[in-house]
LOMILO-264902 format. One record per atom (N, C-alpha, C): x, y, z. Coordinates in pm, whole numbers, plus 50000, padded with zeros to 5 digits. Layout:
N
XYZ;...
end
This chain:
459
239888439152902;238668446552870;238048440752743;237018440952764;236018429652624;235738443052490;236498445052396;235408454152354;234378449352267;233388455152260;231618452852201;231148459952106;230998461851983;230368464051905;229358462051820;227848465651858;226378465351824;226048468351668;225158457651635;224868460051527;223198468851550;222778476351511;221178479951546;220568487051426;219178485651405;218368492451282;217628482751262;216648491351165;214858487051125;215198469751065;214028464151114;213748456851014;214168450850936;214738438650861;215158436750744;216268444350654;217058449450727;218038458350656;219318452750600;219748438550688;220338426850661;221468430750800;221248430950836;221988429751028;222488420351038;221778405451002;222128393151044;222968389350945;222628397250856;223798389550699;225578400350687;225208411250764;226258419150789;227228409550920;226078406951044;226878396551189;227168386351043;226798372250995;227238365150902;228518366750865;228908377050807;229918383450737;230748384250825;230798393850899;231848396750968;232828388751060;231818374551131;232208368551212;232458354051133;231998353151024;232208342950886;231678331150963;230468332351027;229458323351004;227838323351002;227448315251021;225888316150992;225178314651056;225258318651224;224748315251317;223948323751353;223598337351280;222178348351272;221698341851149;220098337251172;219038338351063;219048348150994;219118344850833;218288354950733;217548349650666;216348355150658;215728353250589;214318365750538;213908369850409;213068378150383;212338383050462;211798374250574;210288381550669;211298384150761;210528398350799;210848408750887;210898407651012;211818407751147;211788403851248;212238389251268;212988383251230;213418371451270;214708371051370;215068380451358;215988381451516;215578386151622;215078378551703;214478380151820;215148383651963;216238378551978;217258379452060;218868381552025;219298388352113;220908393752078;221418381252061;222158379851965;223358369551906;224358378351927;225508365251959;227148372251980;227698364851904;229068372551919;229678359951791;231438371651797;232158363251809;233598370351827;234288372251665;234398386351671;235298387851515;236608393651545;237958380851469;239038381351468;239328383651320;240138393851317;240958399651197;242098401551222;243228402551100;244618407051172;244868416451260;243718429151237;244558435851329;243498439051459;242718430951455;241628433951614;240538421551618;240388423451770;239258410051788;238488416751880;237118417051856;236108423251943;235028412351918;233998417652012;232548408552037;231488417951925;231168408551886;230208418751782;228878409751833;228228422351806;226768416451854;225068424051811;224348411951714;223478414951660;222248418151739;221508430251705;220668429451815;219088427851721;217508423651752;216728424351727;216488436251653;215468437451572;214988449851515;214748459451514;214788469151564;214118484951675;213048485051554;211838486451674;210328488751582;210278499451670;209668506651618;209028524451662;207568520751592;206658532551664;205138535051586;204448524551696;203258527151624;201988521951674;201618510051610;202628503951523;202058493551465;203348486151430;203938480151558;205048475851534;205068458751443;205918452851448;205808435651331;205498429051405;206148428451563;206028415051625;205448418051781;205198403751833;204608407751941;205628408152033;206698405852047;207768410152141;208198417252099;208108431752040;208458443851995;209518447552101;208608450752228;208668459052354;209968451652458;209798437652447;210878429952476;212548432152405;211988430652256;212968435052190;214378444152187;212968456952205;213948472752183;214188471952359;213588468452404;214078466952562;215488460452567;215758451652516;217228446352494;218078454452420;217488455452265;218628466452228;219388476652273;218178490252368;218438496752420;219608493352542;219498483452621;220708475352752;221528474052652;221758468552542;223008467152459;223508481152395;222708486452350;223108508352319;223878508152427;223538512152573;224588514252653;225738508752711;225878492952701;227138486452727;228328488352596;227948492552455;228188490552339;229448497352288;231028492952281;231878504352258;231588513052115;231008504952043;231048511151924;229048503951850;228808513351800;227458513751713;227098514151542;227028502951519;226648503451363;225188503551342;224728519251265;223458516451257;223288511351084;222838503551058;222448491550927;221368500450843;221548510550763;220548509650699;220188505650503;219278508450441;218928499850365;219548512550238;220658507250158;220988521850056;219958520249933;219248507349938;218268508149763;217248515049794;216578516849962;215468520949994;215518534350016;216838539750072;216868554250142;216768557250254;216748570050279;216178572250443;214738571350473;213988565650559;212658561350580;212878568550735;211258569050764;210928573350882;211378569151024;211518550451031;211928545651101;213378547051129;214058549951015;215828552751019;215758562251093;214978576351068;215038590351120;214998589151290;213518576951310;213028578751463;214688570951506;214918560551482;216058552751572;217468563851549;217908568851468;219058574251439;218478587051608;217278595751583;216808603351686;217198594951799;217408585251824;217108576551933;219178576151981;219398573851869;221298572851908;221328587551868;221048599551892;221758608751908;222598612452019;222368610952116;223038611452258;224168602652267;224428592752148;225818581852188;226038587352014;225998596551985;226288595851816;228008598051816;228798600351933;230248593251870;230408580551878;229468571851917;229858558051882;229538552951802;228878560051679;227748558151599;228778558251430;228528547751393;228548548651216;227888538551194;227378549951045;225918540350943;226518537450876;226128522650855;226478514850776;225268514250655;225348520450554;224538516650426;224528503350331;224298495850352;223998479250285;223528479850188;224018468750096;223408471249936;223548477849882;224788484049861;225258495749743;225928486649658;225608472349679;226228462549523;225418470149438;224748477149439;223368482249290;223828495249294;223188500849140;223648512949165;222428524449225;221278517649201;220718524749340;220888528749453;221818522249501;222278516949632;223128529549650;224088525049559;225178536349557;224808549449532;223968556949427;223288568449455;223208572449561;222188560249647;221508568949741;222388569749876;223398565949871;224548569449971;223858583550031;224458594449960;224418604450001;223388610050110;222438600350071;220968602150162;221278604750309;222248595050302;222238590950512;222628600050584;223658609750488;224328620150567;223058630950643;222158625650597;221418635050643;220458632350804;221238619950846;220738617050947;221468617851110;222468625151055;223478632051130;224458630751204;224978618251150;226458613351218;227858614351099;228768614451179;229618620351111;230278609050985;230028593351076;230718583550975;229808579750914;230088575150807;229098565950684;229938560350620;229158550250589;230078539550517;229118529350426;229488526350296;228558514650242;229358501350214;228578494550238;229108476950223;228008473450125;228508463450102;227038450650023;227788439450129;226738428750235;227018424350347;226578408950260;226068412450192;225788395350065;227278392950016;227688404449921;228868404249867;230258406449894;229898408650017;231598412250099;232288428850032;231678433749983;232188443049915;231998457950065;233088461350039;233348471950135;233518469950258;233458456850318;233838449650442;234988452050480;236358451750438;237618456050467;237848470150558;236938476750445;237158491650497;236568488750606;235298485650682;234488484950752;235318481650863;235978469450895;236698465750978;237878474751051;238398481850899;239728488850928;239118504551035;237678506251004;237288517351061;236988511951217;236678502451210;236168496251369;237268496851448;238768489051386;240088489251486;240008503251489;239928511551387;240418527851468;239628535451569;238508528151594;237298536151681;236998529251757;237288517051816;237628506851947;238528514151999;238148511852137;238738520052254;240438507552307;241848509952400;242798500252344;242558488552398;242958480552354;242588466752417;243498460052502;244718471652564;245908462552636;244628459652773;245168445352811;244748441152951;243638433052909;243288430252752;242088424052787;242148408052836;241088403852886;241118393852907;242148386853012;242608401253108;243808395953202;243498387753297;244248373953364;243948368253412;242818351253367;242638354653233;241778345053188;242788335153088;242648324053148;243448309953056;242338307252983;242978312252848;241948308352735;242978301052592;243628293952626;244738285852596;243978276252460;242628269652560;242118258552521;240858267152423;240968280252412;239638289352403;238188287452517;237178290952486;236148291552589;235458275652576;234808270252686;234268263152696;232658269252663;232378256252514;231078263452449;230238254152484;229138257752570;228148253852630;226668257752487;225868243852481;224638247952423;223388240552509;222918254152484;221118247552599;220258242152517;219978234252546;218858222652436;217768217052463;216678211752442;215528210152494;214148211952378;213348205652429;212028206852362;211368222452382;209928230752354;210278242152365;209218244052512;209578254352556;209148257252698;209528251252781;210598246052811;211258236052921;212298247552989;212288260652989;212788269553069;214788273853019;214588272252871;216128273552848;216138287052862;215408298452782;215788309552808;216198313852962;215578311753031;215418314253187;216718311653240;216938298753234;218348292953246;219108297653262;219178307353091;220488313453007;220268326153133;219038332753128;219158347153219;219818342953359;219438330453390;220068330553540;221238327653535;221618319853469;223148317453460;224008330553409;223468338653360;224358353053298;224198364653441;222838360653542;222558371453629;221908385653555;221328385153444;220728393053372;219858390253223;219028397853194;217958396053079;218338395652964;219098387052929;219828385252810;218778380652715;217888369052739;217298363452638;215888365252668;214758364052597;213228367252561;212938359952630;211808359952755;211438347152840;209838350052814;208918340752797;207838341452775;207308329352784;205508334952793;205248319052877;204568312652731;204668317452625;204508315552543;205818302452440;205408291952406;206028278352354;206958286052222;208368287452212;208658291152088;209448302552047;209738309052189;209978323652161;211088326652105;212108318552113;213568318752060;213548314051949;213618319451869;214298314151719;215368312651709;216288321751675;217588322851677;218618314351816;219738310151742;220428306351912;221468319951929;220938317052044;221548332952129;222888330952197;224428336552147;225348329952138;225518344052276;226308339352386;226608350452480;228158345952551;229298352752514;230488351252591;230878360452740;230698351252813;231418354252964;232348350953035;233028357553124;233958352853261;233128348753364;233978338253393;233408336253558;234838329853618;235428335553721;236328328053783;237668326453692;237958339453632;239128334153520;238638323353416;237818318553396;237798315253268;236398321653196;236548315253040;235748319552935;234878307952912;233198312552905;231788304252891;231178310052730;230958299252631;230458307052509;229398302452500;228238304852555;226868300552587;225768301352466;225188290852444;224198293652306;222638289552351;222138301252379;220668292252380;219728292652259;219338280552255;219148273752132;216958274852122;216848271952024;215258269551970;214608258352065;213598260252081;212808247252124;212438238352047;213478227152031;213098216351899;211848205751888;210928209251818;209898199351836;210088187051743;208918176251773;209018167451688;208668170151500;209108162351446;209158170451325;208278171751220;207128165251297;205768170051213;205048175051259;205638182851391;204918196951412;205298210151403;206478209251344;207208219051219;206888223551161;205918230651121;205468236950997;205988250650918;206158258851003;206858278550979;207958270650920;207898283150857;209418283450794;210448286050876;210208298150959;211128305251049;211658290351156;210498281651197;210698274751325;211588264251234;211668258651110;212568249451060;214028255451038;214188268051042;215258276751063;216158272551174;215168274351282;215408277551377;215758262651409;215818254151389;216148236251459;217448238051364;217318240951246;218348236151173;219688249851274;219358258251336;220168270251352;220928262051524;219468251951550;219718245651739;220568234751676;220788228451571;221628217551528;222908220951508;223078233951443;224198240351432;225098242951517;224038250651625;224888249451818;225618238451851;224708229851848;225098215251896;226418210151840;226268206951710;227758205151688;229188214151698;228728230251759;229768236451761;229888235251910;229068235551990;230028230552157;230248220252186;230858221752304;231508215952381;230358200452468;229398208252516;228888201652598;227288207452629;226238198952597;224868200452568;224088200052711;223718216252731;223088212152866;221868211752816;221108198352830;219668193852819;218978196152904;218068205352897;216998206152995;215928197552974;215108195653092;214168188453127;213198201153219;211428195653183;211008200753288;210378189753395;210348189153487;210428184153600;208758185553664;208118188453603;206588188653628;205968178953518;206988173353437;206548169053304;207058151253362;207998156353385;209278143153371;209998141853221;210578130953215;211538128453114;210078125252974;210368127552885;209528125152790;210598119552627;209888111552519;210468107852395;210988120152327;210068128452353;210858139152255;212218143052354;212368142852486;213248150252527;214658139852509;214128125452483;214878117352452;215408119552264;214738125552234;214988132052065;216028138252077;215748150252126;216828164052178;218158157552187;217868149152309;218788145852375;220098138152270;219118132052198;220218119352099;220818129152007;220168145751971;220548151051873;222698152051918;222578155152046;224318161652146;224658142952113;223888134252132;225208121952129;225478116052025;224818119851904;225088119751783;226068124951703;225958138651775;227188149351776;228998143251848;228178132751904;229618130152018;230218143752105;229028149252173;228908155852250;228718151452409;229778163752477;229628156152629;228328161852708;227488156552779;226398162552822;225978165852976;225448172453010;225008173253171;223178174453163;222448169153234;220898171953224;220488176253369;219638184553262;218708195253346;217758196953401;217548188653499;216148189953544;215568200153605;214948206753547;214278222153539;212748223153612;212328236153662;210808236153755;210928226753876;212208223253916;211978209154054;211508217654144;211448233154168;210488240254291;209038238354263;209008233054142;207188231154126;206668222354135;207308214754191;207108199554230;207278195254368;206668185154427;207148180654576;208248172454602;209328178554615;210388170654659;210588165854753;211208154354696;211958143654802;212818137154785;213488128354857;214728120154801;214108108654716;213048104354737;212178092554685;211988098354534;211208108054501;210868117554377;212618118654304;213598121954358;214518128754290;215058110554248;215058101054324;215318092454263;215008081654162;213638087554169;212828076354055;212778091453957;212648099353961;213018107753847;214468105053758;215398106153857;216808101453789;216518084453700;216048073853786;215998060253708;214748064053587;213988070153591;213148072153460;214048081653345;214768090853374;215938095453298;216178085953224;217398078153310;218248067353287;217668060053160;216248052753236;215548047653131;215268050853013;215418062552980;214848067452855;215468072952791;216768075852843;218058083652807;219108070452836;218818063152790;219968052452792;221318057552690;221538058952661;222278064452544;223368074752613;222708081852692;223308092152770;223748086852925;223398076252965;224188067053050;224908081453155;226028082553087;227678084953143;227148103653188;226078108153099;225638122253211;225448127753333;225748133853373;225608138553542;223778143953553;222918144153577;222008149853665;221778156453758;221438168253716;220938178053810;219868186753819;218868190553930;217988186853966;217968207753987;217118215253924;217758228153953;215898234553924;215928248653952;214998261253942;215668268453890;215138272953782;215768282853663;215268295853757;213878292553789;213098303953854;213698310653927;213808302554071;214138307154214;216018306454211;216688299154114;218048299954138;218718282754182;217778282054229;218078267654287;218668253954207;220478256254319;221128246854213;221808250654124;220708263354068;222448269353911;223438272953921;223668277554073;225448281154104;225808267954102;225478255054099;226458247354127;226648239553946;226418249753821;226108243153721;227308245453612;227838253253682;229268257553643;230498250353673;230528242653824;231388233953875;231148218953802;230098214553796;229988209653675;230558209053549;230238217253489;230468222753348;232028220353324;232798227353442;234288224253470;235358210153470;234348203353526;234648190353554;234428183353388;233058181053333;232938176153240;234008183953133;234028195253128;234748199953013;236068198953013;236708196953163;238778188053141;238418176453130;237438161553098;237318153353060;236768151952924;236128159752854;236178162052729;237068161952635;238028177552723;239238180252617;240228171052643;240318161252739;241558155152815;242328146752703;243978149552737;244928146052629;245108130652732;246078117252667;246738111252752;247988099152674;248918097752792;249678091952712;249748082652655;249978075752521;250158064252483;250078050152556;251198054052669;251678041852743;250498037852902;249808050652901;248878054252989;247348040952918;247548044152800;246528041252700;246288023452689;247968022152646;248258006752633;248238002152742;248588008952858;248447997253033;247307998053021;245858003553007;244818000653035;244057990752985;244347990252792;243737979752721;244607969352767;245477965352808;246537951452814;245337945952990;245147955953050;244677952653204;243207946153175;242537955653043;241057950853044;240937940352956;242057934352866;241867921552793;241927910752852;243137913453000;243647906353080;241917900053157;241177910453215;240277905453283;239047900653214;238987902153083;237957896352950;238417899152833;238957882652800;238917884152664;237957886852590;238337895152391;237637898652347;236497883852293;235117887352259;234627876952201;235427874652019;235057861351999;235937857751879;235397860751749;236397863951648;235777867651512;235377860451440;234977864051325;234477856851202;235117843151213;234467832351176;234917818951165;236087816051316;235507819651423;235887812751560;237577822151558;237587827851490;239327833351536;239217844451677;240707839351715;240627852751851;240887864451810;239787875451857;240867888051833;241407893851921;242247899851868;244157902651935;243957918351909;243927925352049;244217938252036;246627939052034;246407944051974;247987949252001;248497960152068;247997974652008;247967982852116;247007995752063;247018004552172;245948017152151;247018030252134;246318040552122;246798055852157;245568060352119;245668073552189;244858083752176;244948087852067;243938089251979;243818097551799;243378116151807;242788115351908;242378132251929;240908130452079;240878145052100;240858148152218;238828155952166;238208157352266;236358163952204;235838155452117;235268142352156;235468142852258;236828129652284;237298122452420;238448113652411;237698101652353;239118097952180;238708090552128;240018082652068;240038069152096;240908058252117;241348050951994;242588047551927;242458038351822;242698027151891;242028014251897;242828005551876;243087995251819;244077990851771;244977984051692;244947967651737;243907962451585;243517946251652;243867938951516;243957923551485;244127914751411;243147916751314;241957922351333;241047925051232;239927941651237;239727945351121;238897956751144;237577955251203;237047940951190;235607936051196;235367945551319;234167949151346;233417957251499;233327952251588;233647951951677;233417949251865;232017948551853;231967936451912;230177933751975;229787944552073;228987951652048;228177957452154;228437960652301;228417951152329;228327944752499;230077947852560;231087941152472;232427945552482;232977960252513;232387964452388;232497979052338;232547984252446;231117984852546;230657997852636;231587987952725;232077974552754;232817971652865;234167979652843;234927978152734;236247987752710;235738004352721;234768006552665;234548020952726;234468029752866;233368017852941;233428020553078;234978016853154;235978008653120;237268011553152;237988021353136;237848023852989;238518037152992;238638049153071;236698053253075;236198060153154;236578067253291;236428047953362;236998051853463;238558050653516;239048041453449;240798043053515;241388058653412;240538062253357;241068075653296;240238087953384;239338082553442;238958095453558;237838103653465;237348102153358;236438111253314;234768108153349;234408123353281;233308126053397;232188133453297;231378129353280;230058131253188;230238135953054;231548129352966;231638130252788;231808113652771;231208116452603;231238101152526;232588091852509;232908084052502;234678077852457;234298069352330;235108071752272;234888068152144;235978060252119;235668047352065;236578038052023;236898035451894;237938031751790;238058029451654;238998019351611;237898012351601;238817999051582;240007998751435;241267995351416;242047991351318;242697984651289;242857973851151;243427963751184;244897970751140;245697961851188;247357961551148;247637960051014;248187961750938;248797950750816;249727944550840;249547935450814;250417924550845;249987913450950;249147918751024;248917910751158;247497905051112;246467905450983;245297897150994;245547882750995;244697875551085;244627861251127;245667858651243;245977864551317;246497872051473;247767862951493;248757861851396;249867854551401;250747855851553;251037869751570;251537875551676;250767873651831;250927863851965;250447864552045;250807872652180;250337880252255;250607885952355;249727878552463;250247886152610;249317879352708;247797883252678;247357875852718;245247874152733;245337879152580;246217876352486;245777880152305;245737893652310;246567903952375;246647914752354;248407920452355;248957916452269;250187925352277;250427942552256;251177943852350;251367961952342;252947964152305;253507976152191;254337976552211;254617994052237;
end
């Protein structure tokens, strides 16, 4: 059983700096202007004595004159998260007091008010702390103050959550999460259909879809089952080129889609498919292989287009072309809209992600480089010398990355490189992640005294 605990309240109360805290990272925006969480962020908090899903939700605006124009979108989500929610922290502001908007939303959780404790923020001051007393008046039984900047009163906070989480034997039964979840991030230029994606792939309205360029700020972190295992899904900002950056919020927000990127697993790049492949999507794209991230691409809107086998194939070679870099990616050709294709985006996902994490043996390692020196030697080093691999092993695994052990540190030409890579690749069976090679010399062995067959000894 997953348990869930919602963060909810006005405005600027520091929600995102309380999620921050708790889950000890920085993957909710803060910042001064009001409304910058647009969509539910998740984010798993482990403490000694409990691990639940905590989850930040957008702002609840009430009145006639709400901040943003997805107000209605907004509290539309919050509210789906109120009712899945084991437990409710309502956030309010202790330097400010009780305000009107506290009164209308607290009115609003009366009907779930045993799941309900206010959390008062900013009682680092002694304003703060005064005005404690205020909240009681909004009629739940727990209260509690933190400062969510300063960590102060966080302990308690936690210790009250394990006692008011419902038990957690059975959770997660049946799920091999050994390796933890496979963390998927959606990436793309903006309006290329990631939100959509994320809703179809979850089977529900998780994220803000609008036909409007931009709508996601925040990356929207969402953990699921499917099939016994665990998906930690992030949909990310629409990254533009970077001199059309201007908001503050939207430079947030790339630096927040960069952040994704290097924390998963594997970058699903969308494409839209009415567009074709474009430079910026080739931007995006380099941001995951920079990362040494494994990738799958997305070709997105293909129902809005006339298909054919002719179309799907000069679409794929214009990819190719422009996404050279990304070579070793799988392609797939999908409707965020109509569905088409996204069940099969998971079997995927599967495949690339046991070639990602994939361990292998030493001796597995060294028969392969001894086989591929055998069929091309390396080109020669500095001042005409041969270089002499000796032998490899695996150094670590996310993605699989190789030492091997040569007469000199100097770099592999180019051309070599991706030839020992694409061996690896394939007599190792992997399937849309980067391989990474690292060359080292021996001591003792510079100027390649030691000869093996084809100049590669293994021991």
């Amino acid at each position: 059983m997953k348990r869930s605990v919602l963060i909810v309240g006005r405005p600027n109360v520091g929600k995102s700096t309380l999620f921050n805290r708790l889950t000890r990272s920085r993957r909710a925006l803060t910042h001064d202007m009001p409304g910058m969480t647009r969509d539910l962020i998740r984010g798993i908090v482990e403490d000694d004595e409990i691990t639940f899903e905590l989850v930040d939700s957008g702002g609840l605006e009430y009145g006639d004159d709400p901040l943003s124009a997805f107000a209605g979108e907004i509290r539309q989500q919050a509210e789906a998260a109120i009712e899945d929610a084991d437990l409710i922290l309502l956030v309010v502001d202790g330097r400010e007091g009780v305000t009107a908007a506290d009164e209308e939303i607290a009115q609003h959780l009366r009907g779930v008010a045993e799941r309900v404790i206010v959390i008062v923020n900013k009682t680092d001051t002694k304003a703060g702390e005064l005005g404690m007393h205020e909240f009681h008046s909004l009629g739940f039984e727990r209260v509690l103050g933190v400062s969510a900047e300063h960590g102060t009163g966080i302990d308690d906070l936690l210790e009250t959550i394990a006692e008011s989480l419902p038990d957690a034997d059975g959770a997660g039964a049946g799920v091999d999460d050994q390796a933890g979840p496979i963390r998927l991030a959606i990436i793309g230029r903006p309006n290329v259909g990631k939100s959509s994606l994320l809703n179809r792939l979850l089977g529900e309205e998780r994220s803000i879809v609008s036909e409007i360029s931009g709508t996601t700020r925040d990356s929207v972190d969402t953990l699921i089952e499917r099939d016994g295992k665990l998906y930690e899904i992030v949909d990310t900002a629409g990254i533009r080129r970077k001199g059309k950056t201007t908001e503050a919020a939207e430079k947030l927000s790339i630096i927040s889609a960069r952040k994704a990127i290097d924390a998963c697993d594997i970058a699903l790049v969308v494409l839209d498919g009415t567009e074709g492949a474009t430079s910026q999507d080739a931007t995006v794209a380099g941001y995951a292989q920079d990362a040494g991230k494994a990738a799958i691409i997305l070709v997105n809107k293909w129902d809005a287009v006339e298909r054919s086998e002719e179309l799907a194939k000069k679409t794929e070679e214009e990819i190719r072309r422009i996404m050279k870099f990304l070579w070793f990616a799988p392609i797939e050709l999908i409707s965020a809209r109509t569905g088409r294709r996204v069940d099969k985006i998971f079997g995927v996902v599967d495949l690339v992600a046991a070639s990602y994490r994939a361990r292998f043996t030493t001796s597995r390692v060294n028969d392969i480089l001894e086989r591929a020196v055998q069929r091309h030697m390396p080109p020669a080093i500095s001042r005409g010398r041969a270089r002499r691999f000796y032998y490899g092993t695996q150094v670590k695994d996310s993605p699989p990355t190789f030492a091997l052990f040569s007469n000199t540190s100097e770099p592999i030409h180019f051309s070599y490189r991706r030839y020992l890579e694409n061996t690896f690749r394939e007599e190792l069976g992997l399937f849309g992640t980067p391989v990474r090679l690292v060359i080292r010399s021996r001591k003792g062995f510079e100027g390649g005294e030691r000869r093996g067959r084809g100049g590669c000894e293994v021991e």
